[in-house]
Structures are given as structure tokens and as C-alpha cells.
N, C-alpha and C positions, 0 to 999 in steps of 0.2 A: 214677958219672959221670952227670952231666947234660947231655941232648941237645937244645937246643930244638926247637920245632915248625919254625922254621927252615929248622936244619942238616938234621932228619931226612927233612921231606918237601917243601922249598922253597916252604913255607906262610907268608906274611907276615900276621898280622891289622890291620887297625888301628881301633881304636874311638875315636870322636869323640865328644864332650863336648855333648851340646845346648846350644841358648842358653836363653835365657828363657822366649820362645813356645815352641820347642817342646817344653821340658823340662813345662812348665805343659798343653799338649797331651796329651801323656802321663796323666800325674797325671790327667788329667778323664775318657781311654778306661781307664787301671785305675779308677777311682772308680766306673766306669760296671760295670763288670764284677763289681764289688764290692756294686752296689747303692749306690753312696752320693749323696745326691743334691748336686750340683758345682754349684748354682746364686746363691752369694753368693761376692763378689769378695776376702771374709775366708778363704775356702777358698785362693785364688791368694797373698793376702800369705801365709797360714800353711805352702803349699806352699815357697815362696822362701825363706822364712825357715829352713824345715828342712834346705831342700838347702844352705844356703850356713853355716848352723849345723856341718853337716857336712862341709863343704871343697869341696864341687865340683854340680852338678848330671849324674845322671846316672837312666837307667830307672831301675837298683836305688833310690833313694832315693827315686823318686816312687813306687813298689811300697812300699816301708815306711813310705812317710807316709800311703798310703791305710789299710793296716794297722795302721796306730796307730792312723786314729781311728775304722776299725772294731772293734778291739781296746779300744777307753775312754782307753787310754795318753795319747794326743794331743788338746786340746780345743782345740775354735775358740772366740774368745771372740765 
């Protein structure tokens, strides 16, 4: 039987979607964190493109697009 967080401890979560700015805000404090340096505006289109490549913007995807392209995976042109 499944309980959710809910029913067991009248826990609601709700997580919101960043917009653009601050989904792109993000992406630049991981990048920073990362070492990567966030200073060409082909960084920002390649960000956008990933999030919405993958359905939605959210942290986790601005987290694995810094890691891709500290990874080699992901190349800015």
C-alpha cells in the first residue's frame, strides 16, 4: 500500500518551474561552482536550448547541462 507524504504527515510540497531569467541564473551559480567560465551569451542560447530540448526548465537540468559541458558531452559552438 502506498501512502503519500500527504495522507501520512499533512506535508504538501510544491515545486515551481523557473522562467527563463531565472532558470539561466541558475545555470551560471552551478557553472560557477563548476568552474566554468559563463561569460559568452552562446552559453545562455545553449542553456535554453537544453532545457526546452528536454521539456521543461528546471535546477536539475541547468545541473546536467553544466555537466555536460564539463563532462566534453555538450559543446558550445
Amino acid at each position: 500500500q502506498t501512502i503519500s507524504l500527504s495522507d501520512r504527515f499533512g506535508i504538501h510540497l510544491t515545486v515551481n518551474r523557473p522562467n527563463k531569467a531565472e532558470y539561466l541564473d541558475i545555470v551560471r551559480h552551478i557553472a560557477e561552482d563548476y568552474g566554468v567560465k559563463y561569460e559568452n551569451e552562446k552559453l545562455d542560447i545553449a542553456a535554453e536550448r537544453f532545457a526546452l530540448a528536454g521539456g521543461m526548465r528546471s535546477a536539475r537540468k541547468a545541473k546536467q547541462f553544466v555537466e555536460g559541458i564539463v563532462a566534453g558531452t555538450i559543446k558550445i559552438d
